[in-house]
N, C-alpha and C positions, 0 to 999 in steps of 0.2 A: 679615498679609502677603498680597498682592494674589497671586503669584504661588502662595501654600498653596489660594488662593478658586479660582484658575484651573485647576488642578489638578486641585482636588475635582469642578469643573463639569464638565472633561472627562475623569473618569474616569482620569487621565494619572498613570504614578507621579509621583513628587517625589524629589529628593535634595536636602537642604537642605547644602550643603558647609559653609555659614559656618558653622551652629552643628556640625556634626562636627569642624573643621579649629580652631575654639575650641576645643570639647572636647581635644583632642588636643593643640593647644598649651598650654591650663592643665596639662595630664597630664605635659608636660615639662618645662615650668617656661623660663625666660628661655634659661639653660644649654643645654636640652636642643633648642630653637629655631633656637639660634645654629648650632648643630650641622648646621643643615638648611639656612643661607642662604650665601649670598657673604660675602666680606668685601672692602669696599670696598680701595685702596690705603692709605689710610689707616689701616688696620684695624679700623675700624669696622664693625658688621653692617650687611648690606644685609636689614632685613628685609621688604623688599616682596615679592622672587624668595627663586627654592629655587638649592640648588645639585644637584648628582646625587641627593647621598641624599636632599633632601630633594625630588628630583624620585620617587623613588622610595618613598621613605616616604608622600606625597599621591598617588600614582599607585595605593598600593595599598590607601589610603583610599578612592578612588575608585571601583574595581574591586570591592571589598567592598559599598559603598553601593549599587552597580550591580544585585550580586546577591542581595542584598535587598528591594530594592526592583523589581525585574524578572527572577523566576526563572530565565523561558525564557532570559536569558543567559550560565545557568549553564554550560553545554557549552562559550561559548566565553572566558569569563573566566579564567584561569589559578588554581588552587586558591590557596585563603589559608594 
């Protein structure tokens, strides 16, 4: 992955979202997904967007990944 090479060259963290946000969606399963997106009018899942929870459920994916991977951000991330 070019952007893992470019990274490593400049010393830079990484947060790799795709494969966290895979992770996380295998861990919920299709169900648990649906839970997290719009639903069209139709009722069909929108699953490209999140809806709140699931703006918050990736938000705090994020935030996690954040201070992990860049300590000094700890002070101002909000506790997990």
């Amino acid at each position: 992955m070019a952007a893992r090479r470019v990274a490593a060259e400049q010393s830079a963290p990484l947060i790799d979202l795709h494969a966290a946000s895979t992770r996380l969606c295998t861990a919920l399963g299709p169900a648990g997904c649906a839970l997290l997106s719009p639903h069209r009018s139709d009722g069909t899942v929108d699953a490209t967007h999140l809806n709140a929870a699931g703006a918050a459920r990736f938000g705090r994916l994020v935030a996690d990944l954040a201070r992990e991977a860049v300590p000094e951000l700890r002070p101002w991330l909000a506790p997990a």
